[in-house]
N, C-alpha and C positions, 0 to 999 in steps of 0.2 A: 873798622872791624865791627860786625854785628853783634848785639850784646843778646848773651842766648837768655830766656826768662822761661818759666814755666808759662802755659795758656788755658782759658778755662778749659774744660770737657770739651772732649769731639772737636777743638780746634787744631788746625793741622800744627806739629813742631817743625819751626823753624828751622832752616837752615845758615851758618854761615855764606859768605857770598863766595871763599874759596874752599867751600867743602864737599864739592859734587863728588859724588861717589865713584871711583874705577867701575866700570864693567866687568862681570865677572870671568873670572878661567874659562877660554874659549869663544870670547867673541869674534865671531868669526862670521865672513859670506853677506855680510849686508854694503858689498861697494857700491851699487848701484842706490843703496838707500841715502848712504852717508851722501854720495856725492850731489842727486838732488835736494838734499838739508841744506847743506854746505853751500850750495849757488843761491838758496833760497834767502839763508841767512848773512850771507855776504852783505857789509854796508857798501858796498859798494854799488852794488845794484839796486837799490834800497832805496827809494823815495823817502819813504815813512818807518815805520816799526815792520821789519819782519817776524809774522807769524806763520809757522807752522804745525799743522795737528795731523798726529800721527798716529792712526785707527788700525786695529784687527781685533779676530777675537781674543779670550783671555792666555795668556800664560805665549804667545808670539815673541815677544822679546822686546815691546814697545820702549818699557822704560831704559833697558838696559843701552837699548839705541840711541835712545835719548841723550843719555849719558855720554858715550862713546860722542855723539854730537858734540855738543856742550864742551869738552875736551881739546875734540879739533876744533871748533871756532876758535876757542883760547891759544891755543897754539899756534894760531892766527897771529893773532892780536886783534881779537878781530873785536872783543868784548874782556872787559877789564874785572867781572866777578860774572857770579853766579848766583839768582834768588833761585831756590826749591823750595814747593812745598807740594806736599802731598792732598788730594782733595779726597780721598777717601772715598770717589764716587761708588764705590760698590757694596761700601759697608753699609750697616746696618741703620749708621747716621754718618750722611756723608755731610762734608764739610760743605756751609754754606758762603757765600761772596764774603758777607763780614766779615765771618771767622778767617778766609782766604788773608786778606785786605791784613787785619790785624795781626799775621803772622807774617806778611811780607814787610809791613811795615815796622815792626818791632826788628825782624832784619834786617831793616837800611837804617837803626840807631834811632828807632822813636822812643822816649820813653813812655814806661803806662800809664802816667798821668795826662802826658800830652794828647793819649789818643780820644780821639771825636767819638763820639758816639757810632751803632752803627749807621748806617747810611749814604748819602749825597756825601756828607763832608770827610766822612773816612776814605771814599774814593778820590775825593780831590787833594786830600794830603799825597794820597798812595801818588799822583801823578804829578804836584810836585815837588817831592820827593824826587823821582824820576827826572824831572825837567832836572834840578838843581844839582846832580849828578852828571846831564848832559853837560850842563854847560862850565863843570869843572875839569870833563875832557873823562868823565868816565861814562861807559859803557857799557850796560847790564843786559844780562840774559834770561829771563823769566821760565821757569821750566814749571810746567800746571801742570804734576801727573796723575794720570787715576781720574779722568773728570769723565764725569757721566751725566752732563748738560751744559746748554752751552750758556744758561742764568751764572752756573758757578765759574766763569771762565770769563765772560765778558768786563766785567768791572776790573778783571786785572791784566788785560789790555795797554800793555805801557806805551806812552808819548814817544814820539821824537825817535830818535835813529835807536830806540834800544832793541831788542830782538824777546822773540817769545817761543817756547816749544811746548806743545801740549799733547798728550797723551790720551786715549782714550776707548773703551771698547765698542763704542758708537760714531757714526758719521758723525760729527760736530761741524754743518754746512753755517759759511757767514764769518768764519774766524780768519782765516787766511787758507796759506796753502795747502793739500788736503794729499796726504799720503798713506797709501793701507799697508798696511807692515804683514808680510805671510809668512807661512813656513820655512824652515831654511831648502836648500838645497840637499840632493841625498848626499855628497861628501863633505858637504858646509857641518850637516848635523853630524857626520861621521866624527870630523875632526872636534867638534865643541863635546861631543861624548868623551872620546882620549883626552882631549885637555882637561876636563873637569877629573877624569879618573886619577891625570897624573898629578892634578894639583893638589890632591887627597892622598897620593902615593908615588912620588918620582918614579918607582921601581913596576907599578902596572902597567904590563905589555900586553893585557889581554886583547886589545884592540891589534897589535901587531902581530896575538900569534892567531888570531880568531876572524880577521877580517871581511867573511861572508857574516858570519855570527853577528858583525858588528851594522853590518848595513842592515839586515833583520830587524837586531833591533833597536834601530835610527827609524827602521819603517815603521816598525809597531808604534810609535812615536810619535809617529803623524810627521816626524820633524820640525817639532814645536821645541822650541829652546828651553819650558821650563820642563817639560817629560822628558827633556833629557838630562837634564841639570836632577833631578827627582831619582832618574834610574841611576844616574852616578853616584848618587850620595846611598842609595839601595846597593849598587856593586861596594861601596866601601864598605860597608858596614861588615858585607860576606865577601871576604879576600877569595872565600875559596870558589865562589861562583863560576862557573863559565859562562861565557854571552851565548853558549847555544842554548845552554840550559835558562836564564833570560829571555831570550828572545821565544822562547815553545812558553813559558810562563807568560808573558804580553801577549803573544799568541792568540790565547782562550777570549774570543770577544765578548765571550760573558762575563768575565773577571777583569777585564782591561786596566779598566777607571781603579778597580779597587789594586793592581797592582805600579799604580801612580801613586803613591802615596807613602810619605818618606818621615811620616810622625808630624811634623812641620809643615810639610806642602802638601795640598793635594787638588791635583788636576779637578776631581768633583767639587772641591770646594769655591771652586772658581767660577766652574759654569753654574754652580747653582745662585750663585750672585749675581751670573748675568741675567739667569734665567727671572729669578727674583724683583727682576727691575722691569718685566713684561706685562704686558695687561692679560687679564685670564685667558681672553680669544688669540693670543701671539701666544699664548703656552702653548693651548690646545692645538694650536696650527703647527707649533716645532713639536708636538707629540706624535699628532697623525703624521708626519712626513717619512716619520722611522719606519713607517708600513711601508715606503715604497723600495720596491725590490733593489734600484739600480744605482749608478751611482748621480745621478740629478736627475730633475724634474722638471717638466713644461705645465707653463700656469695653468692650461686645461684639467690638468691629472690634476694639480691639487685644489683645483676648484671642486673637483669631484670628491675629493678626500675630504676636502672641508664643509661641504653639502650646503654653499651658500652663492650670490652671487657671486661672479667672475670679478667683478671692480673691485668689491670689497674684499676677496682673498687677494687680489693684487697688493691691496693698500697694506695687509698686513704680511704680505711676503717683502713687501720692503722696507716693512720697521723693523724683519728678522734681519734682514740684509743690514739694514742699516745699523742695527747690535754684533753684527760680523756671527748671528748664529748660522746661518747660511749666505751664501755669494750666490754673488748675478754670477752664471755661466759665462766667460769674457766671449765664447765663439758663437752665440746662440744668443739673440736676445729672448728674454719670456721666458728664461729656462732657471734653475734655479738649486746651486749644490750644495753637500752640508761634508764637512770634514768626515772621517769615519771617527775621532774619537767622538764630535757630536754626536754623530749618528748613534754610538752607543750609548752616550748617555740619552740620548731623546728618548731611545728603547728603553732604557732602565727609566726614564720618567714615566714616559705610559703603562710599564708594568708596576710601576709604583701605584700612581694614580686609580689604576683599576683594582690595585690589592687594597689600596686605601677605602674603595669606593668612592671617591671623589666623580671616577667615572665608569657608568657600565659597563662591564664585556661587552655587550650589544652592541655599545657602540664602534668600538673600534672593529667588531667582525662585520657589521655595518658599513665602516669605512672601507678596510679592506675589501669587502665583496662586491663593493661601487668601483672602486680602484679597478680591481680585476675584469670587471665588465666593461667595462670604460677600454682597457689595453685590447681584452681579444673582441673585441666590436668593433675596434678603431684595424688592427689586423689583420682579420679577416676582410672587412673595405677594403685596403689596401691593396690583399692579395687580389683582389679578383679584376683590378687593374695591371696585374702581371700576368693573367690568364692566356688563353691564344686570342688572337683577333678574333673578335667576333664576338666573344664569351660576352656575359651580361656585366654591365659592373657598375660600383655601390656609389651612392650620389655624396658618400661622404667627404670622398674627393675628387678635386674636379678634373685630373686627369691621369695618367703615369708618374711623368715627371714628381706631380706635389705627393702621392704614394710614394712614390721612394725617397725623396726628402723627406718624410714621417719614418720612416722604417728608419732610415741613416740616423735621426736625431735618439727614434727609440729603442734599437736593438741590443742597447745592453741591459737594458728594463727588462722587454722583452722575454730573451735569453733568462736573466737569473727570474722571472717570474714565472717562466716554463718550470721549476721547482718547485714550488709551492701545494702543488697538488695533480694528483692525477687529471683528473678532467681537467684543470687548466695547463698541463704539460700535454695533454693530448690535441684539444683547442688551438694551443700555439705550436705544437708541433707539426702539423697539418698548415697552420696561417704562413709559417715563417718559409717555407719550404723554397717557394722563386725567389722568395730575395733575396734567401743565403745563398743559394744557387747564382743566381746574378752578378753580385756581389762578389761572391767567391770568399766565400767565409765559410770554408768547408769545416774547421773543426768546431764552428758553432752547429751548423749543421749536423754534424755525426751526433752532438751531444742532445740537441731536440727533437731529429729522429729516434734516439735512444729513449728518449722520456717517453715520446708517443706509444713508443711499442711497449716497455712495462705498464704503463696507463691502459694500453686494452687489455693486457693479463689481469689488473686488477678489477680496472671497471669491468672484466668478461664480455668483451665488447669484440667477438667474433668476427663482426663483420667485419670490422676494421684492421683486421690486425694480420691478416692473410698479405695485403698490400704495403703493409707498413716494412715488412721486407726487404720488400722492391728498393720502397724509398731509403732505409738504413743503409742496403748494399749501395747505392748511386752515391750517398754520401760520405762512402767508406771507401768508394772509387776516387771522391775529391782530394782525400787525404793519403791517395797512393798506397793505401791498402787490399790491394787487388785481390788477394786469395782468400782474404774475407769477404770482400764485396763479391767473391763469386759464391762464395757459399750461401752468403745471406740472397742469394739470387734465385738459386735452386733451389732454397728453403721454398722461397716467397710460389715459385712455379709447381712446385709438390704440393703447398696448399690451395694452390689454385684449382690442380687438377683434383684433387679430392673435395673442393666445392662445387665442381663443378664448374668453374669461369674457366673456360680453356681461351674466351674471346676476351674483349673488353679489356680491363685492365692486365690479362695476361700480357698483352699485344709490348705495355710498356715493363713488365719486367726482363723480356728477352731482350725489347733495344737496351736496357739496364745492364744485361748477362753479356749481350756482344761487344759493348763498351767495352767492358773488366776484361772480357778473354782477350780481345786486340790488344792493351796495355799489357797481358802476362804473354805477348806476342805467340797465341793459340789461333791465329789468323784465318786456318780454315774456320774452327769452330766459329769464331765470332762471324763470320760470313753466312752460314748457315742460323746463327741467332739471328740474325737483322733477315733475312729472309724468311725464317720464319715470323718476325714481328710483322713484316711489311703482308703476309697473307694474313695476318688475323685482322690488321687494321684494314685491309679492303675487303674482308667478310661484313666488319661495323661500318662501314662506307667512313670515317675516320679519318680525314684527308689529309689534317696535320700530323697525324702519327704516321701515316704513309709518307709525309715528306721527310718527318725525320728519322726514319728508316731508311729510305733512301740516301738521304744523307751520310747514315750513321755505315749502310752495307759498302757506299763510296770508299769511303776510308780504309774501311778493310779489304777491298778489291787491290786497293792502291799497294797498300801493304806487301800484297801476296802481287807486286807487279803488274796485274791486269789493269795496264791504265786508259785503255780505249772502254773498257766496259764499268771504270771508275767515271771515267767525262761525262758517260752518258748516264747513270747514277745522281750525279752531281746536275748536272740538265733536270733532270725530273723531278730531284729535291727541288730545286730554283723555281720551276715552274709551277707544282706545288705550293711554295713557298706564296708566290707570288695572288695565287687564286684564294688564298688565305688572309692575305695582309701581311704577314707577319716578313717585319724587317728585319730584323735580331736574326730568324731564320733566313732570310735569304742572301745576309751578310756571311754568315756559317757556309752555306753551299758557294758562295761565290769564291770564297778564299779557297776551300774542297778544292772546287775544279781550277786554282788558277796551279792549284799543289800537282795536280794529275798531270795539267797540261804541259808544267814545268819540266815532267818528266819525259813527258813526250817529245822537248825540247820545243815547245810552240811558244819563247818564251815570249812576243810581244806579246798574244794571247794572255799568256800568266799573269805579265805585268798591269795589263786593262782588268782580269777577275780580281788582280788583290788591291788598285787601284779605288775598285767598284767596293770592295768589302770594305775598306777603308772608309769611304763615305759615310756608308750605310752603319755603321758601326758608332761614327760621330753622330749619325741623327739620332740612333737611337740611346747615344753617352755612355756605350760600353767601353769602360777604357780598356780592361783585357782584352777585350774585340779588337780596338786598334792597335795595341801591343802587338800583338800576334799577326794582324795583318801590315803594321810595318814590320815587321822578320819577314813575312815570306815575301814582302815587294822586296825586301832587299836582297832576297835569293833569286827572287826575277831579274832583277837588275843587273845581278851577278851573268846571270845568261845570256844579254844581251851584251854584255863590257861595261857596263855602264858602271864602272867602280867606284866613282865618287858617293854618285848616287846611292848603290849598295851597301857601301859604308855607314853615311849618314843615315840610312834607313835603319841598318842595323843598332847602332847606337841610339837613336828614338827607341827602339825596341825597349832595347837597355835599361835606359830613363825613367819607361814607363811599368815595366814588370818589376823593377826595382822597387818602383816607389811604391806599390801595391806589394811590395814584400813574398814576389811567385820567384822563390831563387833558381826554380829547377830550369822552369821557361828562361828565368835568365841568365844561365849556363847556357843553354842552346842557343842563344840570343849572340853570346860574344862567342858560341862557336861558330858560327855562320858567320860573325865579322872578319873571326880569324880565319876563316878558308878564303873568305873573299880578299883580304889584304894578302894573303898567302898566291893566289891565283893574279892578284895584278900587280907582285914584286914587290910590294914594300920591304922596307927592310926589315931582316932577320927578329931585330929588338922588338916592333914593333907587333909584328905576329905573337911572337913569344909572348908578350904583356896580354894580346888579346885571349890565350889559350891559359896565363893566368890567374886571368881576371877571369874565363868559364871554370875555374875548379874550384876557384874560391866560392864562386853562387853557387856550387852543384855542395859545396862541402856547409854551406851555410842552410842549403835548399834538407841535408838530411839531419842536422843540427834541427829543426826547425820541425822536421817529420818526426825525429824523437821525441822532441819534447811535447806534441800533438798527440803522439801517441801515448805517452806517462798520461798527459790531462783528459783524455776523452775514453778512453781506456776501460776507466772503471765503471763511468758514465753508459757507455755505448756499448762496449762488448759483453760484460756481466752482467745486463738489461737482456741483451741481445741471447746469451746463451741458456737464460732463466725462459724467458717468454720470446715470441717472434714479435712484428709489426702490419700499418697498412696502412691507405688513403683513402679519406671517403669523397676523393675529389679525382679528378681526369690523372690517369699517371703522370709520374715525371718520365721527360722523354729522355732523361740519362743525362751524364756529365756533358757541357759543353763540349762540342767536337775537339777532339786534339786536333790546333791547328796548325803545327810545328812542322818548319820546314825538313 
């Protein structure tokens, strides 16, 4: 038994060897943790001393894991006691190896007279010590918590078959095995919230009667085991609390931190210990990073934030990484994220620092305004790699492809930095345009065309704001808004006509207008829009807008039945198309006319145009392209008998509109499989599921249009009905063709 003593100042208090603490009410959600501890710390496996160190940032749940470790080994047998001692690495005087050394020691029954000085000889007691326990058939477990380097952790390193766990808010590389401890899970934290509430009051249901309230606020939480351990002892306190009414208080990101705080605990007090243990240039670098809009960042952008070299911002984004104040991005290498409760406090430190004066205003609007420049410079590059064939484009990058893998990695930057101010809501409302489009992230689209268009009512930026119309209704067309998108269409053509532009960019509002009416199935009129587009762009000799007018009047020929004078439409798009470059377009007219010809009953024809669109679709990596052109091969197939084939096409369809989340396409998708398994006899059950399985997408598809509509809404239409919009670039030539069977 260890004999407990007092120790001088700042050295860690001892623990007995069977006095590891319980885990607190609600541990919960770390199987996957335990069970690599657990194989790690096995003697079985075990040449030597297994150690393990267990890193994230503060207030994660490191120790209490630790514990719950420590527990199950014993319940093993796996180890016969337990040393702890606490290293205090965050405190203000964290414990050093001696002070360790002599408090483990004084645990294994040393007396104080016995002990060595410190040094060499106090560590070779401490091991054998250790040795002379092995070889009595006992088994000890070393738990080093709180250590914040790896001087205070090395000398207590035990011999022989014993085992070690060590705890930390820093990488501690060179100890053993190296595990980062994160956030829980969202019903992990749900459940460790109820259990802490009910271990303070059997009789709190408010988890049972409130359970939206309760995952709120688990979110506002981060899902950090001690902000919820903090907010449960804040619910005790107020029995009469609701968790709606909590979770709107967590809510307020300017209050966050300060509503973590339980008299006892507080989330700031933690991070600012980590913070505290940084060098001045890793403060400044976790200060600027709160400027950035999104939720992570690529070394570039913060090279530019830090206004130094690129090596040397690296070197200290990974001594932040390596304190867990921010993570490596795991899909992304060079990329680099910060929790949001960091995030707020980062923000409450640079507005700290700048109230202190410690650092200028200048500089941080300095940083931001490099930041800013840096996104719509890189953006605008990008776009003019999305342009039509031909267009000139920016040597920033080297081709399509590497543009839209920049857009991919940065468009939620992007997006929320289109907020920040008008001229740069305008900037990237215009930059972002083909790639949401592309992409098909129409409800980001509605929301950046929205920005653009109040940003020329403010900047009174006339010229631009005539066309900015066009482009809101095209993206209000994405999100199957159609009787707004025709208004915002009209709007856009009224002001055209009173500037005087009846040509030029008019040409792309009417293919915009013809879109919208064909979806509110007004088939004449959108027939007469596209032929009116199609004469203004052969007034501007305009050849890409002439093909996709052609294209776009196909469609509504088709519509209205005329499918001999849809083919040859569709012909002239293509051909068009062709004298252009542009593949994307001539994948679009190919599927067009394989849809026409379908009708015509030409189905091997059909099958070779949506064959062809198929191709041309992968070369150019549009995966809706191929979505869409497997549905109509598999309606081609259908026409030929080819049922297997139609089947399987159809289901590719399936797969791939799925997995892009287009539910409405994929409702159409399983309805096409269900006519086709209907028309070559399957069985009853089998149709049945297929025409299930389309109401379920179509009932998921207006779930999804709702709630598009709540969020863009305020953004997009109250923008929209204050001010109009416009492009000071080539029009958009309208929504992707509808290319459904």
């Amino acid at each position: 038994m260890a004999v407990k003593t007092y120790v001088q100042q700042y050295a860690p208090v001892p623990t007995a060897l069977d006095a590891l603490p319980q885990p607190p009410a609600g541990f919960t959600g770390r199987e996957d943790d335990l069970a690599f501890i657990l194989s790690a710390l096995d003697p079985g496996r075990a040449d030597g001393p297994a150690v393990v160190v267990l890193s994230g940032w503060g207030g994660v749940g490191k120790t209490t894991l630790a514990y719950a470790s420590g527990h199950a080994a014993q319940k093993r047998d796996w180890y016969t006691g337990v040393l702890l001692v606490d290293l205090h690495g965050y405190d203000a005087y964290p414990a050093q190896a001696e002070d360790a050394l002599e408090a483990l020691l004084r645990s294994l029954g040393v007396r104080p007279e016995h002990l060595p000085p410190p040094g060499a000889g106090r560590e070779a007691l401490y091991r054998s010590q250790l040795n002379a326990r092995q070889e009595a058939g006992e088994r000890l477990l070393v738990v080093a918590d709180n250590a914040s380097a790896v001087a205070q952790v090395q000398p207590l390193l035990p011999p022989g078959h014993h085992g070690m766990l060590v705890t930390s808010r820093h990488r501690l590389t060179g100890l053993g095995r190296m595990r980062t401890v994160n956030s829980l899970q969202p019903e992990d934290a749900v459940a460790l919230l109820e259990a802490a509430l009910k271990n303070n009051d059997p009789d709190d249901v408010r988890v049972e009667q409130e359970p939206e309230a309760a995952e709120r606020v688990a979110s506002a939480c981060g899902y950090l085991p001690l902000a919820l351990q903090i907010t449960a002892a804040l619910l005790a306190q107020d029995p009469g609390q609701s968790l709606a009414e909590r979770a709107a208080a967590l809510g307020d990101a300017e209050g966050i931190l300060d509503g973590l705080n339980d008299g006892e605990r507080s989330l700031r007090t933690m991070f600012d210990q980590s913070l505290e243990r940084l060098t001045p240039q890793e403060q400044d670098l976790f200060r600027l990073l709160s400027l950035n809009p999104g939720p992570d960042i690529a070394t570039p952008a913060a090279t530019v934030l830090a206004d130094q070299p690129q090596a040397a911002t690296e070197r200290l984004l990974a001594r932040l990484a390596a304190s867990h104040l921010i993570e490596r991005t795991p899909e992304v290498r060079g990329r680099w994220q910060m929790h949001d409760l960091l995030r707020a406090y980062a923000h409450e430190q640079a507005e700290a620092a700048k109230g202190r004066g410690r650092v200028p205003h200048r500089r941080y609007d300095q940083a931001r305004g490099r930041l800013i420049g840096y996104y719509v410079k890189h953006a605008e590059a990008a776009d003019t790699h999305l342009d039509p064939p031909g267009s000139p484009v920016s040597s920033r990058f080297q081709d399509r492809g590497q543009a839209l893998v920049w857009f991919d990695a940065e468009r939620e930057n992007l997006v929320a930095l289109a907020h920040t101010s008008p001229q740069t809501g305008l900037n990237l409302g215009f930059a972002l345009g083909s790639y949401l489009r592309w992409r098909r992230r129409f409800q980001d689209l509605v929301v950046v065309r929205a920005l653009a268009l109040h940003a020329c009512q403010t900047l009174q930026n006339t010229g631009d704001e005539v066309g900015a119309w066009s482009n809101l209704g095209a993206a209000l067309t994405g999100v199957r808004r159609f009787d707004e998108a025709v208004r915002a269409q009209r709007t856009a053509l009224d002001l055209f006509q009173r500037a005087g532009d009846t040509r030029g960019r008019a040409a792309g509002a009417w293919i915009n207008l013809g879109v919208a009416l064909g979806e509110l199935r007004r088939f004449d009129e959108a027939v007469r829009a596209q032929q009116t587009a199609l004469d203004l762009h052969r007034q501007t000799g305009d050849m890409h807008g002439q093909a996709s007018a052609w294209n776009n009047l196909g469609v509504a020929l088709g519509e209205l039945r005329r499918f001999d004078e849809a083919v040859h439409a569709h012909q002239t798009a293509l051909d068009l198309y062709r004298q252009t470059g542009d593949m994307h377009g001539q994948a679009s007219a190919w599927n067009n006319l394989g849809l026409a010809l379908g009708e015509l009953r030409r189905f091997d024809e059909a099958v070779h145009a949506h064959q062809t669109a198929l191709d041309l679709h992968r070369q150019t990596g549009g995966t809706h392209g191929q979505a869409t052109a497997w549905n109509n091969l598999g309606t081609a197939y259908r026409g030929v008998g080819r049922f297997d084939e139609a089947v399987a096409a159809g289901r590719r369809a399936v797969e791939m509109l799925s997995a892009v989340q287009d539910w409405f396409r994929a409702g159409e998708a399983w309805g096409e499989v269900a006519a086709t398994l209907s028309v070559a006899g399957a069985p009853p059950s089998q149709v049945r599921e297929a025409w299930e399985q389309s109401a379920t997408a179509y009932t998921k598809a207006d779930a999804d249009e709702e709630a598009a509509a709540s969020r863009t809404r305020a953004d997009a239409v109250e923008a929209s009905e204050e001010h109009p919009p416009a492009e000071s670039q080539p029009p958009s030539e309208g929504m992707p063709i509808p290319e459904n069977g």
